[in-house]
N, C-alpha and C positions, 0 to 999 in steps of 0.2 A: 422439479420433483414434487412440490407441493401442489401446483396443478393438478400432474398427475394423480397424487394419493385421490386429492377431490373428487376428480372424476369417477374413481374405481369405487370409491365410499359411496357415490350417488348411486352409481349401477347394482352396488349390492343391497342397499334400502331401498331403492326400487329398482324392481324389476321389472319388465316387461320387454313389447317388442320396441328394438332399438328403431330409431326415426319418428316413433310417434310422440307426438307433444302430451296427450291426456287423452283419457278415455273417447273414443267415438273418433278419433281420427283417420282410423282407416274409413269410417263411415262417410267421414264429410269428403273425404275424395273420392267413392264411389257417385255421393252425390251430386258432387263438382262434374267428374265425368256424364255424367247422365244429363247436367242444368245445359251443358255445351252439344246432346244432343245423343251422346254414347246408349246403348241400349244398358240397360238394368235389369238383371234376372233375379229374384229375389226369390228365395225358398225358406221355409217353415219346417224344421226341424222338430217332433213333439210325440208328443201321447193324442188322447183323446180330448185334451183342453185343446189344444190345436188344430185337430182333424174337426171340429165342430166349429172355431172361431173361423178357420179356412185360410191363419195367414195375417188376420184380422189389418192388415194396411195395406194392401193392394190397392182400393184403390183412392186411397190417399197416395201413393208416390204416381200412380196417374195423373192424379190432379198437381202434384206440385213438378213433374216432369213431363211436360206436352209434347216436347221436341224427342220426348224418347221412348222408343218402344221398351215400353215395361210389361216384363213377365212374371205373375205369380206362380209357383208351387205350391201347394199343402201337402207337403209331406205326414203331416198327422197320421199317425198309427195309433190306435186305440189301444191303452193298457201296456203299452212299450216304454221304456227309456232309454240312456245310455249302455243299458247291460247289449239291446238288441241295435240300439245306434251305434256304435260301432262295428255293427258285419253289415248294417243296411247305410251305408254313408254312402258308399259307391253307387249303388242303384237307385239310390234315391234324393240322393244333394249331389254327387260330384258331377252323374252322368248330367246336371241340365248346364253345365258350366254357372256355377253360380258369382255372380259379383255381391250379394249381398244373403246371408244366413244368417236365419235369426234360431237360435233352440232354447228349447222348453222341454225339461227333462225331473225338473228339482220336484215335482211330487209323485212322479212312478220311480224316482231313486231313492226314496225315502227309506226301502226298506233294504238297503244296501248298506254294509256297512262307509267308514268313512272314506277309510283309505282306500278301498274298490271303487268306488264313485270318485274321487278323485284320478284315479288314471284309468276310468273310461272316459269321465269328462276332456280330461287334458288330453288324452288320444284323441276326440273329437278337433277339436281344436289345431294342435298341433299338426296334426293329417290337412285342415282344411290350408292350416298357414302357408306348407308346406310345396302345394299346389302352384305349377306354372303361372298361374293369373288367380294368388288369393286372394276370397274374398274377404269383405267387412263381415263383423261380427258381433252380436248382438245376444247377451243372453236375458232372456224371458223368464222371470221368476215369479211365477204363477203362485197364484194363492192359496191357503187352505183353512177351512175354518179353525182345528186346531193348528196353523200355523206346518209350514214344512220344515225339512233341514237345508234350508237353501244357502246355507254357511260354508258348505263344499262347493258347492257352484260359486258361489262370489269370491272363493279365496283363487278359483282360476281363471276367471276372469279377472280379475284385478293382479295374477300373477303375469298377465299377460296385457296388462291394460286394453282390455275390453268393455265396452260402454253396460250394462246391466240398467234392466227397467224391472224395479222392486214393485209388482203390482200388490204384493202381500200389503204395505205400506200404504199404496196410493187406496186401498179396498176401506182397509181400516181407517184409513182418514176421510175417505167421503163417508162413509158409513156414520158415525162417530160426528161430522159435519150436519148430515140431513137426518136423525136419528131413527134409520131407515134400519131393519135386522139385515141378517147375515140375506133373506130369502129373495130381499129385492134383487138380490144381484147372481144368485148361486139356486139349481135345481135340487143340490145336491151338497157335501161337504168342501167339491171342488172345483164341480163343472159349472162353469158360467151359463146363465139362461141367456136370453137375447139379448137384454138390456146388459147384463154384467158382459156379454161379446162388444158390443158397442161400447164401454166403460175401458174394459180393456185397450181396446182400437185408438180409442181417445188417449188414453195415457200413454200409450206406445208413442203415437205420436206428436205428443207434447216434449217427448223426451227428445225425440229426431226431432223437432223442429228447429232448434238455435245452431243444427249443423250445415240448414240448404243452404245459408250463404257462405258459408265459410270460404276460403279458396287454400287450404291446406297444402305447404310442401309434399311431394312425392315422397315416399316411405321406404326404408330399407326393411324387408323383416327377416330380421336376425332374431332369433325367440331365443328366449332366457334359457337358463338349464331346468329339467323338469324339477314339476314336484314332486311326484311320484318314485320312491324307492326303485319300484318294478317297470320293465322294461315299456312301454307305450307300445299299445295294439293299435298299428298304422295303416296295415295293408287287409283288416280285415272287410271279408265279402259274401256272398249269401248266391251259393251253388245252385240251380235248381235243379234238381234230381229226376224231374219228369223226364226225361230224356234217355235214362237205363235202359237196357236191354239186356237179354242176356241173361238174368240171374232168375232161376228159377220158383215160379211164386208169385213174383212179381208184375206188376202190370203198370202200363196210362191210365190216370184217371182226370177228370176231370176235378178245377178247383172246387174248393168250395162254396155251396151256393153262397146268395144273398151278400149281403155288404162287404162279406170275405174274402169275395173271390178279389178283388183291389189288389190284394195283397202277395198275392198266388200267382205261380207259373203253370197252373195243372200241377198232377201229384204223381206218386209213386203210391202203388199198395198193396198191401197182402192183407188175408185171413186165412191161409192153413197152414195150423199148429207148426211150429219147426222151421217157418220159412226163412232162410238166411238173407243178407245181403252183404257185402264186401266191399270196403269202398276204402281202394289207397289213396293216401293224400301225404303232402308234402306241407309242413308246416309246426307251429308247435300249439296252435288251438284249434279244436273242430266240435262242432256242434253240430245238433239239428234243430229245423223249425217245422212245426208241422201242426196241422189243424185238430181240433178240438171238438168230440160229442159225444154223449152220455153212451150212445148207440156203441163204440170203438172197443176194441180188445185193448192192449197194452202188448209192449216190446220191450228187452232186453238188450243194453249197449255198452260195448266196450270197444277198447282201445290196446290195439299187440295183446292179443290174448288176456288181459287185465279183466280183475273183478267185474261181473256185469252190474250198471245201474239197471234197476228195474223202474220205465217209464210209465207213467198210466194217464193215456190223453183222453179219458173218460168220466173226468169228475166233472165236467161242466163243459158247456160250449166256449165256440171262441178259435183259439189259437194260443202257441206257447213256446218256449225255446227252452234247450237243456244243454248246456256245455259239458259232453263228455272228456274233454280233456283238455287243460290248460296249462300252460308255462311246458312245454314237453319237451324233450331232447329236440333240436333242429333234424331235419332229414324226414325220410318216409317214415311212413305209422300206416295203420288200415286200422280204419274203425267197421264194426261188425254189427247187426244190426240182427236182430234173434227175436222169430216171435216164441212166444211160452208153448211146449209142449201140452197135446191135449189136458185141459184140467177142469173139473166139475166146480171150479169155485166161481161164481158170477162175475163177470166183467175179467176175467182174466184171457179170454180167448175173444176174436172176434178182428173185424177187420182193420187195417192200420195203415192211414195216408202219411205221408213225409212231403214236406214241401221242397225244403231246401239244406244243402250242407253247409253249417257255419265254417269259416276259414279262416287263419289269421296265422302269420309268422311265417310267411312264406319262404320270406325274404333274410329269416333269421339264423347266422353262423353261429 
């Protein structure tokens, strides 16, 4: 009986996934598989610190696995985090079968409150665990000059024993070592220039390195009970809309020019005044994504006849997402998609591309 209490006291001071010893253990047996010759997929979960570093260790796990075909991703999306990582996990980390994800999220979440950032992060997580063949997991806590809140990322990683590389830490101590400013290493207050990419790369993999030899027991993962109050967005995914027909107004367009189109399926669009669109869906979250120029009109969205948000994808370029509706009853909904009636006021009329409908709860009774 006293065994027992032990053990259940252990489990509830820490938590995490059951079979692993310490942090980075799922990592060292992806490694292990791969030293023996297994392929390694590795993808890069991120913002625009990621989409520019490209991954930043590709191809250090070339060089330290020769016998194995190693594949990088960059999934880096500029200006994105968790809020839009979890409708984009499916197309963009699950579709490559990953055995090893690394994400970097902690300074495009920053303006999230806590407890939202926490069960988007833990939905990340949880979803990947979740997975027939999960991978290893690795979160990237990218720097900022006044510092991020990377205190919600490390409380789920660590709720899950997951390995975390603090570069805020590793920045501040070289810097502070070579009494180098903030500039050697950073264009900007966040984005790494070359040297801070390579700085990066470095530290990454000073953290992976005490795991290539490991030979780590096979792992059960049974995950902890969440942290999260509210329900985990598991099955969310990102519709692409190009494909409507049928509704009047509406047309094909093509994506985005320039660096944006990456991101795009082609679009959906209208500009005259009143154009509806209708769109049933089954689930209890839905959003849209949709491209961004000063040039654009603005649209009106609701959900079962509900208060319309009024959207304005015209305040600057780029791309953006707006969750019309979240935590909803389970079952059908139709969201509704209205441009503004003719009106003389500047920017309120004018053309409007949609890229994609956000999903999530598909699955939920």
């Amino acid at each position: 009986m006293g065994c027992m209490l032990a053990i259940l006291l252990l489990l509830v001071l820490r938590p995490g996934i059951a079979g692993e010893a310490e942090p980075g253990a799922d990592v060292a047996r992806v490694f292990a598989a791969a030293r023996a010759g297994a392929p390694l997929r590795y993808v890069a979960l991120g913002g625009s610190i990621t989409q520019s570093g490209a991954g930043w260790i590709g191809p250090w796990l070339r060089d330290q696995f020769p016998a194995s075909r190693v594949t990088t991703v960059n999934s880096g999306m500029s200006a994105t985090g968790s809020a839009l990582g979890i409708f984009r996990l499916e197309r963009d980390v699950i579709s490559h079968q990953p055995d090893l994800v690394a994400i970097e999220t902690c300074v495009n979440d920053d303006s999230l409150p806590d407890d939202v950032t926490v069960r988007y992060v833990e939905s990340l997580v949880v979803r990947l665990k979740r997975l027939p063949h999960p991978p290893a997991i690795i979160f990237l806590e990218a720097a900022a000059k006044q510092g991020s809140k990377l205190q919600r990322h490390r409380q789920v990683a660590r709720h899950y024993g997951l390995l975390e590389v603090d570069l805020q830490a590793a920045v501040e101590a070289e810097l502070q070592r070579t009494g180098q400013d903030w500039t050697a290493f950073f264009s900007d207050a966040v984005h790494p220039n070359e040297a801070g990419n390579r700085f990066y790369a470095r530290t990454i993999e000073r953290t992976l390195a005490p795991l290539l030899d490991q030979n780590p027991k096979a792992g059960n993962v049974v995950l902890p009970r969440p942290l999260s109050e509210k329900p985990l967005i598991l099955d969310g995914r990102m519709v692409p809309l190009f494909g409507i027909t049928g509704a009047p107004g509406w047309r094909k367009n093509a994506s985005p020019p320039f660096w944006m189109d990456a991101f795009f399926n082609g679009t959906l669009s209208a500009s005259e005044p009143g154009a509806v669109l209708e769109i049933p869906f089954r689930g209890t979250w839905a959003g849209v994504f949709y491209p961004m120029d000063k040039g654009y009109g603005t649209f009106d969205a609701s959900i079962d006849g509900g208060e319309p948000r009024r959207i304005t994808p015209n305040t600057r370029g780029g791309y953006s997402l707006d969750i019309v509706g979240r935590d909803l009853p389970a079952g059908e909904h139709v969201l509704r998609i209205t441009l503004p009636a003719l009106d003389s006021t500047p920017g309120v009329n004018g053309e409007v591309r949609l890229g994609y409908l956000l999903l999530a709860g598909e699955g939920t009774r």
